[in-house]
Every structure is written in structure tokens, then in C-alpha cells.
C-alpha positions as CSV (number, residue, x, y, z in Angstrom):
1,X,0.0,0.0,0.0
2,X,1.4,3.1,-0.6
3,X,2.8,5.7,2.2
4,X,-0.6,8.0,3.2
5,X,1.6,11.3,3.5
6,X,-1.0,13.7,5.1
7,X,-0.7,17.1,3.5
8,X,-0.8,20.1,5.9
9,X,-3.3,22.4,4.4
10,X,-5.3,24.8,6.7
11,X,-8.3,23.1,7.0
12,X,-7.8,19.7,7.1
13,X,-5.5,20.8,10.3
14,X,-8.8,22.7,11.8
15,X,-11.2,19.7,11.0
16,X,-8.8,17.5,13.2
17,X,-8.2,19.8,15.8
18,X,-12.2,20.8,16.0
19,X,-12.7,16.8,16.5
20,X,-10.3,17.3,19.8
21,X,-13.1,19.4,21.7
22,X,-14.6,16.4,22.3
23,X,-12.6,13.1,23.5
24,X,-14.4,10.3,24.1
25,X,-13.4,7.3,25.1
26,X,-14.9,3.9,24.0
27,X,-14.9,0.0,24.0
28,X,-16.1,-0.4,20.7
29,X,-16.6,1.7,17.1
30,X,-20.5,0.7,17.2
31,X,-20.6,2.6,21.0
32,X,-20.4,6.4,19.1
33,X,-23.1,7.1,16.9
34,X,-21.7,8.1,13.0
35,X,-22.4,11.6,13.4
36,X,-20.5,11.6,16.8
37,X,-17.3,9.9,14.6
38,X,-17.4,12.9,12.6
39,X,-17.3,15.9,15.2
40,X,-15.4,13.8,18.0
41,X,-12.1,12.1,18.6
42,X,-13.0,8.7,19.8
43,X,-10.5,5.3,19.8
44,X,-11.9,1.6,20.2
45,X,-10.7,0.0,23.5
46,X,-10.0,3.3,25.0
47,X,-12.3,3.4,27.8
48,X,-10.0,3.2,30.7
49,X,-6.9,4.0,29.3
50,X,-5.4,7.8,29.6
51,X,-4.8,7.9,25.8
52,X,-7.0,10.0,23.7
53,X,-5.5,13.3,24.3
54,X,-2.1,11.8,23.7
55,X,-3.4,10.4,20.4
56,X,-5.4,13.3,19.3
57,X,-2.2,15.8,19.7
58,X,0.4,13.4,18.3
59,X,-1.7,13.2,15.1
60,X,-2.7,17.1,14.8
61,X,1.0,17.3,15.2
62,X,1.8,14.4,12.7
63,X,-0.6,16.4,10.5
64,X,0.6,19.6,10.8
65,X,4.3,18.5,10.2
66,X,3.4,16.6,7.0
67,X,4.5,13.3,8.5
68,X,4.1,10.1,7.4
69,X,2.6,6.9,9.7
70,X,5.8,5.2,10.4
71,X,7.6,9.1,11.9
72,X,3.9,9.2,13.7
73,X,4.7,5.7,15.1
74,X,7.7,6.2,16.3
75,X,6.9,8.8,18.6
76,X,3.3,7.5,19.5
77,X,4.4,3.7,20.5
78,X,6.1,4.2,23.2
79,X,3.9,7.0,25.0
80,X,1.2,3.7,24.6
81,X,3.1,1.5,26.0
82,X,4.5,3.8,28.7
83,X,0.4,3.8,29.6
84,X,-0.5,0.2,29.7
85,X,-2.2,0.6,26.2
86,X,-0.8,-2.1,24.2
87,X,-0.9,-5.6,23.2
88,X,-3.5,-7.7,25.0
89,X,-5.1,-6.5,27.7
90,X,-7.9,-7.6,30.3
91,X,-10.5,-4.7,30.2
92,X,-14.1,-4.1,31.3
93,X,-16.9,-4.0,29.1
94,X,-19.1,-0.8,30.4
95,X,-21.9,-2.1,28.4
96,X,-22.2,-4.8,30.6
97,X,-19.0,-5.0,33.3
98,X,-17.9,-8.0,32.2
99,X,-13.9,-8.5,31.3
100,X,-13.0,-9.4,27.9
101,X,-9.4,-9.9,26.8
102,X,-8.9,-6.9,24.6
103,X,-6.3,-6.3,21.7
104,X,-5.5,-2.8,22.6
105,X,-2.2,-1.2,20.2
106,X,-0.8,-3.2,17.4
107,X,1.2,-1.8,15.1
108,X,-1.9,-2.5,12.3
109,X,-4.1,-0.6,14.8
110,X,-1.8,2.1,14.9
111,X,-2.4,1.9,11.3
112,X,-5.9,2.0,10.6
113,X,-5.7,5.5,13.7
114,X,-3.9,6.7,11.2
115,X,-5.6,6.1,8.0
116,X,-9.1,6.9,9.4
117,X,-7.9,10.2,10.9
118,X,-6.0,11.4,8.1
119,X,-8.5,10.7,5.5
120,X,-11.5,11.9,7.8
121,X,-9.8,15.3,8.5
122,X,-8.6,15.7,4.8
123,X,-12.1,14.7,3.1
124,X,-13.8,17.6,6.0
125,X,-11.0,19.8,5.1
126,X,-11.8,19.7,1.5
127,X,-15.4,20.0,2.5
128,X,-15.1,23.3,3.8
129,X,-13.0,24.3,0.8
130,X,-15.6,22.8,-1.7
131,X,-18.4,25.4,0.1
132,X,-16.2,28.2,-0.4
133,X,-16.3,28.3,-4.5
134,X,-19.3,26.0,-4.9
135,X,-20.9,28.8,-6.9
136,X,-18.3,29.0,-9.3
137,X,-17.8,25.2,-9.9
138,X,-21.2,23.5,-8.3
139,X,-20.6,20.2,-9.2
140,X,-18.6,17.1,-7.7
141,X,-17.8,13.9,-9.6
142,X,-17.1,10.8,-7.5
143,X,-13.4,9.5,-7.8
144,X,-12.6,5.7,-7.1
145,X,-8.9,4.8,-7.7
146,X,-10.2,2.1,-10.2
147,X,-7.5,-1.1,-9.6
148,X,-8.2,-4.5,-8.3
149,X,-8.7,-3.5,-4.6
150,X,-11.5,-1.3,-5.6
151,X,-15.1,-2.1,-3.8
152,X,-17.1,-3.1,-6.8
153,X,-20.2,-0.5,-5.3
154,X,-17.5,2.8,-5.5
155,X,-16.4,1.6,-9.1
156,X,-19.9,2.0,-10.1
157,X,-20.4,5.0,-8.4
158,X,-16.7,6.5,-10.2
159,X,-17.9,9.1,-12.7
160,X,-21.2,10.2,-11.4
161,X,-21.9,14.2,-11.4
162,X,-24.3,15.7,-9.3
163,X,-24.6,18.9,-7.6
164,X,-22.5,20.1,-4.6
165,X,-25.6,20.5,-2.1
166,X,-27.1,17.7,-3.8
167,X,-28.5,15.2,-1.1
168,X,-26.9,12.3,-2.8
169,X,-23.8,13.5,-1.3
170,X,-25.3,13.7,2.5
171,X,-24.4,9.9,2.6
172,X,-21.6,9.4,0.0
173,X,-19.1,11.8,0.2
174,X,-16.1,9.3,0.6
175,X,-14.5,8.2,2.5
176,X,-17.5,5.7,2.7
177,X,-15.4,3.0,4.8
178,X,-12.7,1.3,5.7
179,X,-9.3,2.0,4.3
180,X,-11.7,3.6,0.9
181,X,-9.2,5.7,-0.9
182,X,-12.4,6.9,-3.2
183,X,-12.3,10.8,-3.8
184,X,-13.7,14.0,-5.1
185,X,-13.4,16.3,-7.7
186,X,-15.1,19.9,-8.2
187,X,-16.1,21.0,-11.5
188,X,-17.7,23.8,-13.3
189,X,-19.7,24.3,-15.6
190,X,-16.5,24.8,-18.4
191,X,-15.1,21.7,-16.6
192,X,-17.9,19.5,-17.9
193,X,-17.7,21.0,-21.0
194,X,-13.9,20.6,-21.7
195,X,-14.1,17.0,-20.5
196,X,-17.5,15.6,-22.1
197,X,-19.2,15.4,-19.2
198,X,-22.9,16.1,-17.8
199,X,-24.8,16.0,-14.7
200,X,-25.5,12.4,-13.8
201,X,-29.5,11.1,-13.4
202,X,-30.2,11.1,-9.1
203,X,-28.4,8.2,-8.6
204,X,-30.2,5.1,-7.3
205,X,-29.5,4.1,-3.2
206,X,-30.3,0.5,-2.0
207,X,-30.2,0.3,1.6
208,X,-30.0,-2.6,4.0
209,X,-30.5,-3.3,7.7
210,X,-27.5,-3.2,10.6
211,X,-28.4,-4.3,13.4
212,X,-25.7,-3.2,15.8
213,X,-25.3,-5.9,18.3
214,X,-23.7,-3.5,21.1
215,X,-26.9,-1.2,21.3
216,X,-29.4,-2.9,19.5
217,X,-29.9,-0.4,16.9
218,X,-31.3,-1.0,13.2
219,X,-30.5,1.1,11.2
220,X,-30.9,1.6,7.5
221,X,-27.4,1.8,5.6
222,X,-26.7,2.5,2.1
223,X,-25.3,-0.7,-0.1
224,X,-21.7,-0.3,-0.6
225,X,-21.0,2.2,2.2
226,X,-19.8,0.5,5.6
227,X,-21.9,0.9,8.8
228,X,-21.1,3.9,10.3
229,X,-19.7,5.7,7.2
230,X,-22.9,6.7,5.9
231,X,-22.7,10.6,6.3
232,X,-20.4,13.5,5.2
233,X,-17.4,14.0,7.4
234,X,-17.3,17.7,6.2
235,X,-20.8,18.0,6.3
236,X,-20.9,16.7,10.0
237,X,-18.4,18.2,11.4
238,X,-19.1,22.1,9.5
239,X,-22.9,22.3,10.8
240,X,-22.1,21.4,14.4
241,X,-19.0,24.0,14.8
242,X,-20.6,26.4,12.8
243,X,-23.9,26.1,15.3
244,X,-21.4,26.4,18.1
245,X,-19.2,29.3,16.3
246,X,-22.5,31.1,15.7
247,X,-24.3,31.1,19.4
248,X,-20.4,32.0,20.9
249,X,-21.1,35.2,19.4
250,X,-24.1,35.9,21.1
251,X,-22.3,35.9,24.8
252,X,-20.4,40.1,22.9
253,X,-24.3,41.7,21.9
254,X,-26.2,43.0,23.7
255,X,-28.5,41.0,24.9
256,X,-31.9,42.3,23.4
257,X,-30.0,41.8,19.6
258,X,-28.7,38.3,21.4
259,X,-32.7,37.5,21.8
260,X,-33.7,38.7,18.5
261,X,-31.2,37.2,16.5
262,X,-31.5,33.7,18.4
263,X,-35.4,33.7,18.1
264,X,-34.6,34.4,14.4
265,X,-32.5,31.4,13.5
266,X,-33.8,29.2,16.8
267,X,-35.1,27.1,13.5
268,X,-31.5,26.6,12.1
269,X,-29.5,27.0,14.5
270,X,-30.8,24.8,17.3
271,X,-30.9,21.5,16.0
272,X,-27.0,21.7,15.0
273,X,-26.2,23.9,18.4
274,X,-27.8,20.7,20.4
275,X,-25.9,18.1,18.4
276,X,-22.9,19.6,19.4
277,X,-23.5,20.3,22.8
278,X,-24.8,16.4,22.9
279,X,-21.5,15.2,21.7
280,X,-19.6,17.6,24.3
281,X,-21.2,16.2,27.2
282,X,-21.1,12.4,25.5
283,X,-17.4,13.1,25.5
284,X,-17.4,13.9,29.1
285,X,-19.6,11.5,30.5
286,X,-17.2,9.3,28.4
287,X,-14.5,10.7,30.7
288,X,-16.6,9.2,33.5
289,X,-17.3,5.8,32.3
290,X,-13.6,5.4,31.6
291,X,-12.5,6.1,35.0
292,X,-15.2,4.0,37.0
293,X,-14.3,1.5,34.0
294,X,-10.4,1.8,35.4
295,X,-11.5,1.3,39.1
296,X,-13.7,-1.8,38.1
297,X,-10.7,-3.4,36.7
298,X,-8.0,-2.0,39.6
299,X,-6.4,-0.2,37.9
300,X,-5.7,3.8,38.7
301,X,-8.5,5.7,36.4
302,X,-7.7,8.1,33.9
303,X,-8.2,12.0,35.2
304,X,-11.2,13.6,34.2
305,X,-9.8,16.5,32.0
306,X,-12.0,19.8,32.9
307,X,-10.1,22.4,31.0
308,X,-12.6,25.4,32.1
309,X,-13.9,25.3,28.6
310,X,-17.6,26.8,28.6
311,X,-20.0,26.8,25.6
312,X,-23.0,28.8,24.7
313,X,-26.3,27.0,25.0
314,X,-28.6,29.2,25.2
315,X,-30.0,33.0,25.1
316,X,-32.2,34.9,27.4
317,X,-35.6,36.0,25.2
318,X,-37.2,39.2,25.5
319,X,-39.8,38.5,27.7
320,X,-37.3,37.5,30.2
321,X,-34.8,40.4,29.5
322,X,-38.1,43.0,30.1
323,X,-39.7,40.8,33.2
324,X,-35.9,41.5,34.2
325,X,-35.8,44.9,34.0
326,X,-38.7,45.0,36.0
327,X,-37.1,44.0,38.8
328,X,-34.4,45.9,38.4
329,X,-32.0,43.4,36.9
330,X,-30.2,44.4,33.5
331,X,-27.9,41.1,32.4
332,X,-24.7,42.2,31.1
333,X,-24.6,39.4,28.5
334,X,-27.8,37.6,26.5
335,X,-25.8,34.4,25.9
336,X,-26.7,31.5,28.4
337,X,-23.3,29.2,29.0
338,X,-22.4,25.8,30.5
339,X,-19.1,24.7,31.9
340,X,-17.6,21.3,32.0
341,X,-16.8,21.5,35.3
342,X,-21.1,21.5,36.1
343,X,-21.8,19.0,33.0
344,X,-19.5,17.0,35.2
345,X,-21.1,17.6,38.6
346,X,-24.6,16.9,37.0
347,X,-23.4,13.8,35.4
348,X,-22.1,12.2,38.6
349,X,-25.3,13.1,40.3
350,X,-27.1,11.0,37.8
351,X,-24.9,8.3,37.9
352,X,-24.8,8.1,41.9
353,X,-28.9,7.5,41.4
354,X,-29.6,10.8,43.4
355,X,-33.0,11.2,43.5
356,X,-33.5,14.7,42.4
357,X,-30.7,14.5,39.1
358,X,-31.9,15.4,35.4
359,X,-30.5,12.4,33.6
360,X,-28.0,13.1,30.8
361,X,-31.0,12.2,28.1
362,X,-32.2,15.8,29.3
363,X,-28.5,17.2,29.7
364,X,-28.0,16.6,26.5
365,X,-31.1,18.6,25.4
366,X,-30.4,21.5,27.2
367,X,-30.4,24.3,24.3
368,X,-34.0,23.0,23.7
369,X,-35.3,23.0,27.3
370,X,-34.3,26.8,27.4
371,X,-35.9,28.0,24.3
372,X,-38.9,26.6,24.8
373,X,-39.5,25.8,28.1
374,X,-42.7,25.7,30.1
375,X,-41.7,28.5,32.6
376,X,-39.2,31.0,33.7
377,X,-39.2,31.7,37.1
378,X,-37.2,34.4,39.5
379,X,-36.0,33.0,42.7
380,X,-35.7,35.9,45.1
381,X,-34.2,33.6,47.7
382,X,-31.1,32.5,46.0
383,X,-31.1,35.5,43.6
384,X,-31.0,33.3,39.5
385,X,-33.0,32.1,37.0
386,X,-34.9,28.9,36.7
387,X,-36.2,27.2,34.0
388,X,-38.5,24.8,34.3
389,X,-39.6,21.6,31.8
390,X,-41.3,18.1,32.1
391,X,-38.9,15.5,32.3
392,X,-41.4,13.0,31.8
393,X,-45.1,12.0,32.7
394,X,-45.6,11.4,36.8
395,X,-41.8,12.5,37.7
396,X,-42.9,16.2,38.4
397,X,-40.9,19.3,36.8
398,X,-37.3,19.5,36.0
399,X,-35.8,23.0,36.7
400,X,-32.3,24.4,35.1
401,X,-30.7,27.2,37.4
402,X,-28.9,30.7,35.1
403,X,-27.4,32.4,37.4
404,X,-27.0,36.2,35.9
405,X,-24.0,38.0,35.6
406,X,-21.6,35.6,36.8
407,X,-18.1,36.5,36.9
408,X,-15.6,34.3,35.8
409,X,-12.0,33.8,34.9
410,X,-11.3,32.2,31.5
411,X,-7.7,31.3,29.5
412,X,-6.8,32.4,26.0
413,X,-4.1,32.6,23.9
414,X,-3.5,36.4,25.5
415,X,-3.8,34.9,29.0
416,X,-6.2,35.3,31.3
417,X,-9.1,37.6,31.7
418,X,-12.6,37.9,33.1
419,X,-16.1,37.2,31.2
420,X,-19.4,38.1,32.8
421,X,-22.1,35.3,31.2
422,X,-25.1,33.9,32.4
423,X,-23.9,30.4,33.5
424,X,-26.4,27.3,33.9
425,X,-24.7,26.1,37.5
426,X,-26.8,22.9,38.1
427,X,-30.4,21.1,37.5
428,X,-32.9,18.8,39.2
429,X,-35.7,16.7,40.1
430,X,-38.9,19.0,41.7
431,X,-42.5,18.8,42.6
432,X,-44.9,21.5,41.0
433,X,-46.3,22.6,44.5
434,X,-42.6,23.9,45.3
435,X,-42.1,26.4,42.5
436,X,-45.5,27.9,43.7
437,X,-43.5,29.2,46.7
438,X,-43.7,32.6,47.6
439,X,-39.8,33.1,46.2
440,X,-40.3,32.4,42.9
441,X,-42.3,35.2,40.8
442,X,-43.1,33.8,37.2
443,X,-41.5,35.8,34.6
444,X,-42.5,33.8,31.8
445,X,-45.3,30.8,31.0
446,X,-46.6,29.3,33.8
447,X,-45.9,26.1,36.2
């Protein structure tokens, strides 16, 4: 096979580095949903094992550098080994505890990292470059390498011409599996003219069933495209950072342009904006399976890595910024934020089987529970924001505590400095009758 020589171009170097905001750790590929694959950094077996970070910077750097897999190798072996992560291994199964001897790093896994990183982050890289001059060449032809190694579904599919945001490409934009070497091209409209060419019919997609025996999923998967390589790497991993690139700006407005503009786009915006924020905390309760994974087994866990990083989930709407002001509260910011350090307190709470926790199904949700949630109350007691929601049927009201105006100490590049945001702190578990308390007023719907 020849060398894979990863070429260092801009945005095949963001797409990898995006996929590092989120590490999280797994047993097993058919554990992360597709779309996870595509906007986190995830490695079979490495639930338990301190790794991913170590893996995810080695091959940004391997990237960056221009290096090939057997210079990325030779630095990247022995940090594994150095960690307990190679060869095989006795390790628990957090689907259901059991121990399972576990091949862990080989040089061939080392290889298929590699591969599947590389090609991911180049095929999302050229993704965002293909949006940039779509209207001036609108077209992409599908590219197989055409020799005897060839899938005989991709050599079918080499040739066919359809347009950039057609939907054919939602599903095969290549790679479409393991070790495929199938490509792009970008054409206009002089491109097909020079070459002969012409816009191919819609093509036809035969699906099958995949049962994925680790979740029992079935799921419908396009013939000739593996399981779990049946979306767009660019287009995956584009929406959900542009989502999250989009609301960060909302935490610099002021906040009654911060309400109008998120009512505006809630349409567009929110579905991508809770993907992302899904996938985060995935990645951190990840963090948490790993470790009590590493305890199960005896072995020291792997440190749950809160970085102070903080992401914007929400926005306060108007009707709350003017039942504010009525109290005499003006909010500094109209961006609501979450920090990993809370995702993480929230997340042990509902793992420890406390009574009063939100689970993480509702963590996850969190951008939709606060745009549309069933009240927004003011607690004069202990001065913040509460949003309530239905968890479900006969389990009461779930609240969401914003706390206004928060002060708090961030890092950048420049150093450090201080933000003032509107910072969701923690949630629960409560009956109706105790937000009719004489310390909440009702700012917004009603309980």
C-alpha cells in the first residue's frame, strides 16, 4: 500500500483539531453514533486508558508536520506503552461489566488510527474548501482509484456528477469506509464542458438493515457504504462547529440583539447547536465511564480532563430580559453558558442514582429545554434564573438554574481575563407545588 503522506493544508488541520473538543473514550466503534465519529475524537478500547488526548495531539502534530505513519509511530508507540495501552489486555466492558481480553495497540491498529484520521480530517477539510467556490464550480464527480482493490459498489459509483448540495452526497461523500481511498473532484460548468461530461440522473440508493449488536440499533445503511460511514465528514463536522461558532457570538451583543437574533435562527441554528453540545457532554460523560471502568478493573482511572472550557447554549428572550428589568435586573450578557466543570457535577449526580438529578438524556437537550420551556421563574431567595420543563409524565418538573451575571476567569491565547455570562450552575428533580413558593415570581409561562 502506498505511504498515506497527510498534507498540511489549513483546514484539514482545523477539522482534526475541531474533533479534539470532544474526547471520548470507547470500547467499541458501534458505542459512538456516525455523526459523533465525525465531530469527536474517539479510539476503540480506550475506555479506561489515559490515551486520547495523547493520540489526538500526536496526530494534529503528525498532520501539521506533513509526516508520514511510520515518523507518527515512532513517537506515538512508546507514550502507549508507557500507559499500559498495548498488546492484549484484560479490560471491562461498560456495556455490561464483564472482562473481555482486549487487543489494545498493534502496530496494524496504529495503522488503521492513522488512516481513518488522516482521510477523515482531509475529506472535512476539503469539505469546507468545496463550500467556499461551490458557486463557481457547483458540481462534484465521485473518484474511485479504479485497480483490483476497488469495492465493486465505489467503481460503479466512479464518474457520477451531481450537484455540490445535492443530497446524494449527504451519505456518499467518501471516505465511505474502511481503508476507501475513493475521492472528489469539483467542476464547473467549463469543466464539464472541456471533459465531455454532464450532470449524472439522481443516482439510485439501495439500503439494508444493521443491526448493531452493542446497542441494539437497526439502522438503515446504504449498499456499498460500511456501517457507520454513511454521512459527510465535512458536512458533519461544518454544521455542528458552525452552530457552536454562531451562538459563541451571542455571549459580545447585547442581549436584546442576542434575543432577536436567536429567536430568528432558533429554526436553524438549534438543532446543529444541540448536536454539538450532545456530543460535548457524550465526551465527558465518556470521561466518567472510563474512569469507573479503570476502578472496576484495579487499575488507577484516567483524570477527568476539565479544561474550564464553557460553551453557549442558550439565550435569554425578551420576555425575560423585560420581566428582568422589572425587577431591576439588567444582564450584562444575552448568551446563556455551560461549563464542564457543572456538566461534570450533574453527570455524577445521575450516575450516583440521586433522586433529584436530570438524567443526561435531558442534559444533552439542554439548548431546547431553554428555548422553549414551560416557565421561567425568578428566585428571590437565591437571587437566579430557573427554567423549568417536564422530564417525563408522573416524575414532576425539572428545573435548570442561570445564574446572571456571573463573573468568571477564563484562558486564552492572550492569557487570562474575566467574562461576565449567564452560566447554567446545576439542575434537578422538583415537585410543582414547590415552585409555587412565595420566592419564585413567574416571569415567563406558567408552572
Amino acid at each position: 500500500m502506498p505511504e498515506l503522506r497527510p498534507l498540511p493544508f489549513d483546514e484539514a488541520v482545523a477539522a482534526l483539531v475541531a474533533r479534539g473538543t470532544t474526547l471520548h473514550p470507547s470500547f467499541s466503534w458501534k458505542d459512538v453514533s456516525a455523526e459523533e465519529h465525525g465531530a469527536a475524537f474517539t479510539v476503540a478500547k480506550s475506555v479506561g486508558f489515559d490515551i486520547l488526548a495523547d493520540l489526538h495531539q500526536s496526530l494534529v502534530d503528525a498532520m501539521a508536520r506533513g509526516e508520514t505513519f511510520q515518523q507518527w509511530r515512532r513517537q506515538i508507540q512508546p507514550v502507549l506503552e508507557a500507559k499500559g495501552w498495548w498488546g492484549k489486555k484484560p479490560v471491562v466492558d461498560p456495556a455490561d461489566g464483564a472482562v473481555k481480553t482486549a487487543t489494545l495497540g498493534t502496530p496494524r491498529r496504529l495503522r488503521t488510527i492513522f488512516d481513518v484520521n488522516m482521510r477523515v480530517s482531509h475529506a472535512a477539510g476539503r469539505w469546507a474548501q468545496i463550500q467556499r467556490v461551490k458557486q463557481a464550480r457547483p458540481y462534484l464527480m465521485y473518484s474511485a482509484v479504479m485497480d483490483r482493490r476497488t469495492r465493486p459498489q465505489h467503481r460503479a459509483w466512479h464518474g457520477i456528477v451531481r450537484p455540490v448540495d445535492d443530497g446524494w452526497w449527504s451519505t456518499h461523500y467518501p471516505p465511505c469506509g474502511w481503508r476507501c481511498r475513493c475521492s472528489v473532484r469539483q467542476l464547473g460548468p467549463r469543466d464539464l464542458a472541456r471533459e465531455g461530461l454532464a450532470v449524472s440522473p439522481p443516482p439510485v440508493v439501495m439500503t439494508r438493515d444493521f443491526v448493531n449488536d452493542r446497542t441494539g440499533e437497526v439502522s438503515r445503511v446504504p449498499v456499498g457504504i460500511d456501517p457507520g460511514w454513511g454521512h459527510n465528514v465535512g458536512m458533519t463536522a461544518r454544521d455542528a462547529q458552525a452552530a457552536q461558532t454562531y451562538a459563541e457570538k451571542w455571549a459580545a451583543g447585547p442581549p436584546e440583539l442576542t434575543a432577536a437574533v436567536e429567536s430568528a435562527n432558533r429554526g436553524i441554528v438549534l438543532p446543529q447547536l444541540a448536536r454539538g453540545i450532545g456530543q460535548w457532554i457524550d465526551g465527558l460523560d465518556a470521561q466518567l465511564t472510563a474512569a469507573s471502568t479503570a476502578r472496576a478493573a484495579g487499575r488507577a482511572g484516567p483524570p477527568i480532563r476539565t479544561t474550564g472550557e464553557r460553551r453557549v447554549v442558550g439565550a435569554l428572550s425578551q420576555r425575560v430580559l423585560d420581566a428582568l428589568a422589572g425587577l431591576g435586573h439588567v444582564p450584562a450578557s444575552g448568551a446563556i453558558t455551560l461549563a464542564d466543570k457543572a456538566v461534570i457535577h450533574m453527570l455524577r449526580d445521575a450516575k450516583a442514582g440521586r433522586g433529584a438529578a436530570i438524567d443526561i438524556a435531558q442534559l444533552r437537550d439542554m439548548p431546547r429545554l431553554l428555548a422553549a420551556p414551560k416557565a421561567v421563574l425568578w428566585d428571590d431567595q437565591d437571587p437566579a434564573l430557573v427554567y423549568v420543563f417536564d422530564p417525563a409524565p408522573g416524575t414532576g418538573r425539572g428545573k435548570l438554574v442561570v445564574r446572571i451575571d456571573v463573573a468568571e476567569k477564563i484562558k486564552t491565547p492572550a492569557g487570562r481575563h474575566t467574562v461576565i455570562t449567564n452560566a447554567v450552575t446545576t439542575g434537578g428533580l422538583v415537585q410543582p407545588s414547590n415552585l409555587r413558593e412565595a420566592r419564585y415570581k413567574v416571569l415567563d409561562g406558567a408552572v
